[in-house]
C-alpha positions as CSV (number, residue, x, y, z in Angstrom):
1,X,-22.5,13.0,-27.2
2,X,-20.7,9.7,-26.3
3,X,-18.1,9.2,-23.7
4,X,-14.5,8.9,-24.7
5,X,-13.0,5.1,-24.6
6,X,-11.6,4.7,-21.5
7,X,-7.7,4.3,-23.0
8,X,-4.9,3.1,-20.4
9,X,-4.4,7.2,-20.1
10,X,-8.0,8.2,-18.7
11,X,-7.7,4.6,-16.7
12,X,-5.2,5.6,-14.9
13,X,-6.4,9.4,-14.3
14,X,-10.1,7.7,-12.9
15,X,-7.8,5.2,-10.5
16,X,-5.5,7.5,-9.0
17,X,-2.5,5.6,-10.1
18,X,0.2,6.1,-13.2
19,X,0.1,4.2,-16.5
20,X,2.9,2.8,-15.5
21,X,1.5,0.9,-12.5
22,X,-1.2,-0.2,-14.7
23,X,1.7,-1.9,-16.5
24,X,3.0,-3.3,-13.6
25,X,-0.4,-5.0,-12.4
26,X,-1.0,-6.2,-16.1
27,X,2.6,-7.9,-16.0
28,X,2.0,-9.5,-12.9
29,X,-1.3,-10.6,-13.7
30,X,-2.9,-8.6,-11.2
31,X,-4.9,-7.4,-14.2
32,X,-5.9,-8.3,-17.6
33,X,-4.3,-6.2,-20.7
34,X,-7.4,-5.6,-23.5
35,X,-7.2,-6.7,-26.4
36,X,-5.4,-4.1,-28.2
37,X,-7.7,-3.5,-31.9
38,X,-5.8,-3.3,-34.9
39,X,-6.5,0.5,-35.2
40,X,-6.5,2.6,-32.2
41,X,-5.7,2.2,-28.2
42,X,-6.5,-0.6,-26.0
43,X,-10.0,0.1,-24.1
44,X,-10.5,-0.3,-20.5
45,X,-13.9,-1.6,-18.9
46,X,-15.9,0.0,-15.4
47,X,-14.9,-3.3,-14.1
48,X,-11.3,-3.1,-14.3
49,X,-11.3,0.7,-13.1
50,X,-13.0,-0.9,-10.1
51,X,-10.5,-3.7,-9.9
52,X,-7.5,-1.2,-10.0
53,X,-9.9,1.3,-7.0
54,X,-10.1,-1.9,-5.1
55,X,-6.4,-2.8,-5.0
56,X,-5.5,0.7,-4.1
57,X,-7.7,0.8,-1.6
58,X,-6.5,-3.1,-0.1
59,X,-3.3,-1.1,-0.3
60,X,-3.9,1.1,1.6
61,X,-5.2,-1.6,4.4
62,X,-1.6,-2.1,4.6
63,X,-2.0,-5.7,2.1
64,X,0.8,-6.5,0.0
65,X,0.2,-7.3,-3.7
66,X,0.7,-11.1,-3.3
67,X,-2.3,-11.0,-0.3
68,X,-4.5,-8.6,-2.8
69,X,-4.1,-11.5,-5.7
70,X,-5.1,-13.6,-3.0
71,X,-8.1,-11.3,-2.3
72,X,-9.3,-11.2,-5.5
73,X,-8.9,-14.7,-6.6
74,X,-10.8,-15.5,-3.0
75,X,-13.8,-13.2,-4.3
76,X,-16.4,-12.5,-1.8
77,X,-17.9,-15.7,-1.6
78,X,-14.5,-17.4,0.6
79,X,-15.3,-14.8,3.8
80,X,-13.5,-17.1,6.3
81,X,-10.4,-17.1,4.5
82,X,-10.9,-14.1,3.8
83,X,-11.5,-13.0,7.3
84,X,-8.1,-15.3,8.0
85,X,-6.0,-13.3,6.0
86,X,-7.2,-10.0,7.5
87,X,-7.0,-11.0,11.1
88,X,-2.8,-12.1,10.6
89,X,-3.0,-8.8,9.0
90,X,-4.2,-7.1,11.7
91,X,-2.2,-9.1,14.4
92,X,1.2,-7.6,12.0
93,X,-0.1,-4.1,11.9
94,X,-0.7,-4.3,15.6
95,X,3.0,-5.6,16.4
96,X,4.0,-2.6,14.4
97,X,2.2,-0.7,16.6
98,X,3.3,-1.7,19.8
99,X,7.5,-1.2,17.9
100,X,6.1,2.0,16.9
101,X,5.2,2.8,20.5
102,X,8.4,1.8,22.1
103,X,10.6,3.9,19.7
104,X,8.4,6.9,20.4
105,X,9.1,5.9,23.9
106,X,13.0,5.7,23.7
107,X,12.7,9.3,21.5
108,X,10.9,10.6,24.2
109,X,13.1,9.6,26.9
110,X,16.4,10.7,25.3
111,X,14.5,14.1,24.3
112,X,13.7,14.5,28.1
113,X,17.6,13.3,28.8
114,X,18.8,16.1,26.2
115,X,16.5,18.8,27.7
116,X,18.1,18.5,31.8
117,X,22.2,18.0,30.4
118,X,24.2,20.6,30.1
119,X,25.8,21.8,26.7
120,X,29.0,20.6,27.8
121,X,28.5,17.3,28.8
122,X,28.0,16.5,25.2
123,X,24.5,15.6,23.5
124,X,23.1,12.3,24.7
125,X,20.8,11.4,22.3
126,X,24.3,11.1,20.4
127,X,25.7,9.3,22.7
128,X,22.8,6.8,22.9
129,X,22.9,6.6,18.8
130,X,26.4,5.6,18.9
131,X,26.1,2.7,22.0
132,X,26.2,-0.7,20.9
């Protein structure tokens, strides 16, 4: 027994990801659309399913769909600018991190603030919120 053709429908099921999104990379030329046959659906290769598994996964590195076309179009063989791209990558996650970190901080603080004022005295996280 053969396997069925891989339409846009099972494509999407193997990748995790909605037809629609297929769509969306095809229009942005993130992907190629098949050549649709005169009878039937367009077919999808291994290599585009591993395409689409690859960009989720760049994704989910935290790269933006611009740096993934860069990514691809780099292939394997550029690994300095690769390597480039995923250190300023890095160095913006890591900034997130540290702004991350000092609003946990100021929650933290105001929780603490909240916890030793008396009911009424009013709430001050509230009155932090509204401070300009």
């Amino acid at each position: 027994m053969s396997e069925k053709p891989l339409t846009i429908h099972i494509a999407a099921k193997k990748a995790g990801i909605s037809i629609e999104t297929i769509r969306y990379y095809q229009r942005i030329g993130l992907i190629e659309k098949p050549e649709k046959p005169l009878s039937g659906y367009r077919v999808y290769s291994e290599d585009l399913i591993a395409r689409l598994l690859f960009i989720q996964r760049a994704k989910e590195l935290g790269f933006s769909l611009t740096e993934i076309s860069t990514l691809l179009a780099l292939g394997d063989s550029n690994c300095a600018e690769i390597k480039e791209l995923a250190t300023h990558k890095l160095a913006i996650v890591n900034n997130k991190l540290h702004d991350l970190q000092a609003i946990a901080n100021t929650l933290e603080n105001l929780i603490q603030s909240c916890e030793s004022t008396s009911s009424h005295q009013g709430c001050p996280i509230i009155t932090a919120i509204s401070k300009r």
